[in-house]
N, C-alpha and C positions, 0 to 999 in steps of 0.2 A: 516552342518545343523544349529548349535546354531547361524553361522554366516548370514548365510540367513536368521534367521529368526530375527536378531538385525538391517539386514539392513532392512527390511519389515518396521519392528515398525519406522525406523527413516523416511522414505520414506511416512510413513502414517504422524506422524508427520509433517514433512514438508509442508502436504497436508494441514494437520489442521490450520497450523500456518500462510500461506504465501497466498495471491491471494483473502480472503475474502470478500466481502462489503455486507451491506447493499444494500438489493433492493430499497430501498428511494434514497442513495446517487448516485447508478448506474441511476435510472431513471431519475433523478434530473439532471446527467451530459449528459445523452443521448439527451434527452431533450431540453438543452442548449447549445449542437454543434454548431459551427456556429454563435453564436449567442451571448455567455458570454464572456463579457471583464476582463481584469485583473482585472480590479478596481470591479466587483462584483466579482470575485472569493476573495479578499483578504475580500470583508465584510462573505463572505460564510465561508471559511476557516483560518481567521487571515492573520499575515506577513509571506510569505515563507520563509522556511528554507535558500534558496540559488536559484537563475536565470541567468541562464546564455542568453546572446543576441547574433544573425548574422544574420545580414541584418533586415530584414523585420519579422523576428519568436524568441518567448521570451521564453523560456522553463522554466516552478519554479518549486520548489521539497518543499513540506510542509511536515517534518519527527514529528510526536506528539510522547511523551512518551510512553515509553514500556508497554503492560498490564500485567506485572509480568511475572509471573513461570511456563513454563508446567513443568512436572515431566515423565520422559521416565524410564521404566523400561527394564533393559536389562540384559539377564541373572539372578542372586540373589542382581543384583545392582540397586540401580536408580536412576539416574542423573537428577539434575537441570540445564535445558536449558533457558535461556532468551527467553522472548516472542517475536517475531518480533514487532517492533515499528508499527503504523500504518504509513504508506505513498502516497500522493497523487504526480505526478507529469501532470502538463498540460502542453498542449504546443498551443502558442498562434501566428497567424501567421496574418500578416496588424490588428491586434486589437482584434481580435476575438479565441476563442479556437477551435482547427481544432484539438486536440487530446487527451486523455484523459489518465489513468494509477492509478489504487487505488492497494495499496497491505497492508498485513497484517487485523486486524481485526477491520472494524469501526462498531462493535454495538455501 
């Protein structure tokens, strides 16, 4: 029982921490399908983390700092978990982004 109910709270956790964005930022890349080139994602979002290239499609990953601490209680204990970093990865194919991916929390 104590054990199902530690993996619950981590499972909500995760929920909390992993998948979030902003409706501005979702609209903004919805939006922009199609249509936004690298060179405006790099004024939107700075230099990417890392890109990898093949062929004709450029994939970036933009990783920004941690937003600190959740704190999980489990059992009479409670641990300090790191927050998920926020991350954006596009991918960009003849010039244009054809696909999108935000994770973590961009308020």
């Amino acid at each position: 029982m104590k054990t199902s109910l530690c993996w619950l709270c981590l499972s909500i956790l995760l929920l909390f921490t992993s998948g979030f964005a902003t409706n501005k930022t979702v609209n903004m890349l919805n939006s922009r399908m199609g249509d936004m080139t690298y060179e405006e994602a790099i004024q939107r979002f700075g230099p990417p983390t890392q890109c990898a290239e093949a062929g004709v499609t450029l994939v970036c990953t933009w990783v920004y700092e941690s937003n600190g601490t959740v704190f999980m209680p489990i059992g009479q204990n409670v641990y300090a978990l790191p927050a998920r970093a926020p991350s954006a990865r596009l991918t960009f194919t003849n010039g244009v982004m054809t696909y999108w991916q935000l994770n973590g929390n961009w308020e």
